[in-house]
N, C-alpha and C positions, 0 to 999 in steps of 0.2 A: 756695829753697822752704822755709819755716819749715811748711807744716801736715804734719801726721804723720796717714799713713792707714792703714783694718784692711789691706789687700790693692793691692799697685801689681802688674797685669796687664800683660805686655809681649808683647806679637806681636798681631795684630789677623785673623790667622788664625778661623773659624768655633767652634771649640774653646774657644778661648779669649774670643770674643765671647760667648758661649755665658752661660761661666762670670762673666764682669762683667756680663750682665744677671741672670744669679741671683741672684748676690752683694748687687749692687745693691740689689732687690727683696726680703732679705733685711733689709736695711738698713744692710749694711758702708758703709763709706767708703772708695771706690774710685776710684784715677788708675789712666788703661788707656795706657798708651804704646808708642809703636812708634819703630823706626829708619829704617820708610819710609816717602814722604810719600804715601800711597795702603793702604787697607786692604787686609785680603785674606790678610798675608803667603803662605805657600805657596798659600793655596787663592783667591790673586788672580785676577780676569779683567782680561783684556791683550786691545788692539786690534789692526789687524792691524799697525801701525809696531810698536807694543810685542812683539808675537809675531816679529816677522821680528828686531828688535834681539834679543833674548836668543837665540833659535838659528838668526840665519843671521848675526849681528855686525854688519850693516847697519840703517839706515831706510831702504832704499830698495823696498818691496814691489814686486812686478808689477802695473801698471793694469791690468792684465784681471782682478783679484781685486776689486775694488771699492772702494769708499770705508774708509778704515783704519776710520774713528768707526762704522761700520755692525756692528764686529766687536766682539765679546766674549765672547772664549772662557775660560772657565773653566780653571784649570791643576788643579786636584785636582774633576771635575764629578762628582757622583751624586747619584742617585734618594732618595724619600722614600719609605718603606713609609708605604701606607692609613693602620695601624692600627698602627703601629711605634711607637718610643722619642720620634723627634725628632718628630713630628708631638704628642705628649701633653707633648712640652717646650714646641713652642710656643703648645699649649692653655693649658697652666699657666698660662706668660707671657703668653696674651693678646699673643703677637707675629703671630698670625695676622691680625689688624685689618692690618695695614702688609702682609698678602703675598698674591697671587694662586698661586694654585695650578693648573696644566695637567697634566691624566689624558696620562699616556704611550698611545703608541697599542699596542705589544705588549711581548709579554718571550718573548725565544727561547730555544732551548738546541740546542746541534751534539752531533748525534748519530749516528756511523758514517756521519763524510765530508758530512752535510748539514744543515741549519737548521731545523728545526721550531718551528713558533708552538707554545709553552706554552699549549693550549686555553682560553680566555676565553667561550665560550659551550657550549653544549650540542651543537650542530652539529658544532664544532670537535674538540670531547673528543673524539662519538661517529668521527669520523673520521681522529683523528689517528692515524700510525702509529708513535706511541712507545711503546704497549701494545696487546698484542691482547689479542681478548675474555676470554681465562683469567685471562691476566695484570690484566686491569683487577677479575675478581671479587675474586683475591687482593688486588690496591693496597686496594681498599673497604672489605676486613675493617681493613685497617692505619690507615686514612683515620677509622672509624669507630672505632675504638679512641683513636687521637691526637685525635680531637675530643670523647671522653666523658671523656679524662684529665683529674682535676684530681689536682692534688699532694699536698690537705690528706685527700681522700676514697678508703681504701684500697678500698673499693667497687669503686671503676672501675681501681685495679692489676691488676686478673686474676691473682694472687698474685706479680707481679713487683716486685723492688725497681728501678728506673731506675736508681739510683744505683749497682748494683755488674751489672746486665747490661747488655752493650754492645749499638750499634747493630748491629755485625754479627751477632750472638747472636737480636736481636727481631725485624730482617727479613727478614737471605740468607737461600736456600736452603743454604748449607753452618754457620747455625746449630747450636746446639746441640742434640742431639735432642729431649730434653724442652719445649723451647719449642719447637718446631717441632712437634710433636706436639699441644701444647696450642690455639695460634695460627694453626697452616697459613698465616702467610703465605707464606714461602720466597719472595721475590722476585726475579726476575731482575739481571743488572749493570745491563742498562739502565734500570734501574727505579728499582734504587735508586743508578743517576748522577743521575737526573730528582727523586727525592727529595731526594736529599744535597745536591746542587749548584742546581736549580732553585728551590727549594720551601725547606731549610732552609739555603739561604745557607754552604753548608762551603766553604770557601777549598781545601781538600784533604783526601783520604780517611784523614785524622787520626782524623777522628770516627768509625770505621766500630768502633773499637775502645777509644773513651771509652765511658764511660757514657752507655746512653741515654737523661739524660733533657734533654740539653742540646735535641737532638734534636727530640725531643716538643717542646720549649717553645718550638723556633725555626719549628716545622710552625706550632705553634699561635697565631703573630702571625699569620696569614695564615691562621686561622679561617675569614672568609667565602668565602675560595679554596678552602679544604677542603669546605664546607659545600655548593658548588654543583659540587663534583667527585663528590662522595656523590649528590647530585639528577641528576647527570649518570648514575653507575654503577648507576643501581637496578635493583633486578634484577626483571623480570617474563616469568615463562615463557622462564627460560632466554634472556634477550636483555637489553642494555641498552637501555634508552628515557625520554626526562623524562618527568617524574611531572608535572610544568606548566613554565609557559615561562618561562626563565632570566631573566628582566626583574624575577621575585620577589624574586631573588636578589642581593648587593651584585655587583658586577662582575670579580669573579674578579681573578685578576693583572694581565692589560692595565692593568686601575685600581687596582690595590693598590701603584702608584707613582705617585709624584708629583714631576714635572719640578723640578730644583731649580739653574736659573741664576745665579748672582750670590745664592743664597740668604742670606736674612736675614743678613748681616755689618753690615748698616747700620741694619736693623729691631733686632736686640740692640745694638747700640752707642745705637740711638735709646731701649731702654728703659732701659738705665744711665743715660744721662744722663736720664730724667724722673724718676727716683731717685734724681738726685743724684751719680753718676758722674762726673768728670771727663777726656776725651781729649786728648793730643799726639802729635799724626803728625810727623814728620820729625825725630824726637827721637835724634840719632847716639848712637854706641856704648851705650848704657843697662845701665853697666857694675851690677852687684849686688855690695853692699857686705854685708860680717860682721862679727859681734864675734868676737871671743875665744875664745870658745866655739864660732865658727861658724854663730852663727846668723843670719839675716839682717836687717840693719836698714835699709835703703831702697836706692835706687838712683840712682846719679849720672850727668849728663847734662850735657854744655855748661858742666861747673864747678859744676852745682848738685846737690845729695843733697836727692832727697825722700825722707823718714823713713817707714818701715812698718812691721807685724807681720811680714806674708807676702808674700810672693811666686809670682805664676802665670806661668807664661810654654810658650813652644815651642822646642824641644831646643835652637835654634841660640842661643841666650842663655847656656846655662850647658852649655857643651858638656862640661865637664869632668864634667857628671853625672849624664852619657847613656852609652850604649855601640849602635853598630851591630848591629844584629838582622835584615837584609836591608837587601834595594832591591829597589826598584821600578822595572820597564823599562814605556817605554810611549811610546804613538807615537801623535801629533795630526796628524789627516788635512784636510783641504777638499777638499771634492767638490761635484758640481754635480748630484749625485745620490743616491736613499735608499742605505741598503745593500741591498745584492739579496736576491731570496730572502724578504725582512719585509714583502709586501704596501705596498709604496711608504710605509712608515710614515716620518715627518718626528722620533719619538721611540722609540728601543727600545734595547732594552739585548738583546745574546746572551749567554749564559755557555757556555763552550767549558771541560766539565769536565776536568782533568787525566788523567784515564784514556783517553779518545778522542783525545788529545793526545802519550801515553804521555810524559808530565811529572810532576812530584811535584807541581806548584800549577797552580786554573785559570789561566783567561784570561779577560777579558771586552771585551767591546766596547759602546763607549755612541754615541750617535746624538742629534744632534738640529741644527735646522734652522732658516732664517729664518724661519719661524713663530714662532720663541721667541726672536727681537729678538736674535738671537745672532748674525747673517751678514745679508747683502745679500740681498736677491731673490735666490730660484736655487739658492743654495749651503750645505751643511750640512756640519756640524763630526762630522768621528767620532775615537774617542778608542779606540786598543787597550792595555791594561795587561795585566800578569803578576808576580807576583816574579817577580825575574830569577834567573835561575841559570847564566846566560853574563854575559858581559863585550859580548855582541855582539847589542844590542838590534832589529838589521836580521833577524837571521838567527831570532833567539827569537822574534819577534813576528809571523815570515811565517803560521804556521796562522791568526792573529788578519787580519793585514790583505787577504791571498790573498781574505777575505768580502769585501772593501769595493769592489771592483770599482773602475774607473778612476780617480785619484784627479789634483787640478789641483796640490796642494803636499803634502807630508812631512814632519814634524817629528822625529826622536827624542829621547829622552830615558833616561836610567837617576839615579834619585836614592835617595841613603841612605834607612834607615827605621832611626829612633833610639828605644829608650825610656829611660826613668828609672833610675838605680841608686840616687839618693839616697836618704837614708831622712827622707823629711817631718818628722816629729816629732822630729827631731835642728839640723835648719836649716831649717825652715818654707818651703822651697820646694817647689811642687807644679808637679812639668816635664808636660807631653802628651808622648803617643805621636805616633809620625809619621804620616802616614795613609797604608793600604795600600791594594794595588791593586784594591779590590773598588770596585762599583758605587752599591753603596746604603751609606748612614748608620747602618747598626745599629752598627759596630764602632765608630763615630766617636762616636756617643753613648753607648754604652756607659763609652768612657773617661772621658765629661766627667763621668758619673755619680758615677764610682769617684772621680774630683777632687772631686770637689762634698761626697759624704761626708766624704774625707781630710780638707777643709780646716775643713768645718764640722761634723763629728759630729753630721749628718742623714744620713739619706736620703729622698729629692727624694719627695715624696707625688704620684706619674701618675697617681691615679684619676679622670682624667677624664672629661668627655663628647665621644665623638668626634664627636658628628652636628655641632661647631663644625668639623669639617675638611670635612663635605659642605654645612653651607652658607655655607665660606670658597668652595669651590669653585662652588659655584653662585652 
């Protein structure tokens, strides 16, 4: 290989797809190469031979599960926020032209032993019993506060700094007196599990005692969920009631995800290469080579060294430049039926917060069904994850699968979660984080962002227009 390129990308992982159509588009000159002949790496989807070969050591599936080619299960699957990170990435890119998008039909949360649908209409709110009516005046003060915050305008602070009071300071009841005083929210545990965990996507009650303004800003991607929870809580003559019918409204959470199967790994590889990108799939060992100094100058394959600036890749390339940070326990279900309990929905995601769990980290469960070209007639795929903090992914993950009611096959699984020790600017290698056990893409594009700046001293301009994602979907 005599051409020398800015960046040679190795794993074909979404992360790192992510980043060779930025790149690309930017107008590096980019080879993306992989060691396997099928993209994907960790967050590949496998048929059912492929799924039964890797954890049961056989091809030989059950014929009462269906045709193998019918199956494609995702091995790392989650959701896309409405109004989120990845959805303004692939506005940016103009990778939405290449992808359908399907509204999840609910979003749950377990709460004292049962499954509550996360209210998506007006009906739902006023009925659900995950706050009673006191409780929902107080959420609304909170609700209407985190929607008037902006960051730049001390206006709407109410004299608080976010950056030095915590979330537990601005919501609980066992706040600080003075903002409890000022504020009266004082919110119950249950409330704000359904805040922390439902609403602002906390992996664990980490945040209760960060700063709140992580917080506020993670309420506030999910604006129009907020905005028809307020329309929901109004308050008149002492009662809740809607002020007009939620159909005014964007669609709350049910819709503020977006199904994401086999997501864009081949729509970003397709925008690389119409920018000139170069791919090689089945490209063994793709050892990374340094000078002297350490820094990195290309990577060799098969006897040949293609020449580069940089290097992008995912942990298992340069393992020496990673370090172990958890694992991820998780267990891939087929069933012949919804999960219970979620109004026979074909797509939903539960979150099962660590406190109702008495765990240090949630749990989540994802769903979804032959409608999504993912299974045979009949049959849906559910997925339970956690960090793990046993060794015994049967026994961790029974409060997650205990939901899923009858199930036809079991899969488990426990895999490492690696990030980066290197220091970029020293060897010009820019490694991904491993991806954790959450459901949705915030954390996962968060990282690609943090890459994206490291390598090119930008940051990525999202101000886009999202009505491009409401009429990808329609």
């Amino acid at each position: 290989m005599d051409e020398e390129y800015d960046v040679i990308v190795l794993g074909t992982g979404l992360k790192e797809c992510i980043l060779s159509g930025l790149l690309s588009v930017d107008g590096l000159k980019v080879l993306h190469m992989d060691r396997n002949d099928y993209y994907g790496g960790e967050s590949t989807s496998l048929n059912l031979i492929q799924l039964w070969k890797r954890f049961r050591g056989n091809d030989q599936p059950p014929a009462h599960l269906g045709s193998s080619r019918d199956y494609n299960v995702d091995m790392i699957p989650k959701f896309m926020m409405a109004n989120g990170t990845l959805v303004r990435v692939l506005i940016h890119t103009d990778v939405t032209k290449y992808l359908y998008f399907k509204a999840v039909d609910g979003s749950f949360v377990y709460n004292k032993g049962k499954v509550h649908k996360v209210p998506a209409t007006d009906m739902e709110a006023l009925k659900s019993p995950l706050m009673g009516i006191f409780e929902k005046r107080r959420a609304r003060k909170f609700f209407i506060y985190v929607q008037d915050y902006n960051e730049n305008d001390p206006k709407t602070h109410e004299g608080m700094d976010l950056t030095r009071v915590t979330t537990r300071e601005l919501i609980a009841s066992d706040g600080v007196e003075w903002l409890q005083e000022l504020l009266k929210y004082g919110l119950d545990d249950n409330t704000i599990d359904f805040i922390g965990h439902a609403l602002a996507l906390h992996r664990d009650d980490r945040y209760l005692n960060e700063p709140a303004l992580d917080t506020v800003k993670r309420m506030k991607i999910k604006e129009n969920y907020m905005r028809s929870l307020l329309h929901v809580f109004k308050e008149d003559h002492h009662t809740f009631t809607p002020s007009m019918g939620w159909e005014s409204y964007p669609r709350c959470l049910s819709l503020s995800l977006r199904l994401s199967v086999c997501l864009s790994l081949v729509a970003f590889a397709r925008l690389s290469a119409v920018y000139g990108g170069t791919y090689m799939l089945n490209k063994p060992e793709c050892k990374v080579e340094f000078d002297d100094e350490g820094k990195v100058v290309g990577v060799t394959s098969e006897g040949e060294t293609a020449k580069c600036k940089k290097v992008v890749c995912d942990p298992s390339y340069l393992p020496g430049k990673v370090r172990k940070v958890g694992r991820v326990a998780r267990a891939i279900a087929i069933m012949s039926h919804p999960i219970p309990n979620t109004n026979d929905s074909h797509s939903v995601q539960v979150i099962l917060p660590q406190k109702q769990l008495g765990r240090r980290s949630d749990m989540y469960l994802f769903c979804c069904s032959y409608s999504h070209n993912v299974a045979p007639k009949g049959k849906f795929i559910a997925f339970v994850s956690t960090e793990a903090e046993t060794d015994n992914p049967e026994t961790e993950l029974k409060p997650g699968i205990d939901l899923l009611g009858p199930v036809d096959e079991i899969f488990f699984d426990i895999y490492d979660r690696s990030e980066p020790v290197n220091e970029p600017s020293l060897d010009n290698c820019f490694i991904s984080a491993s991806y954790d056990a959450t459901t949705h893409f915030e954390s996962t594009v968060t990282d690609v962002l943090n890459m994206y700046t490291l390598i090119t001293g930008k940051v990525l301009d999202l101000s886009v227009d999202l009505s491009a994602a409401s009429a990808a979907e329609e």
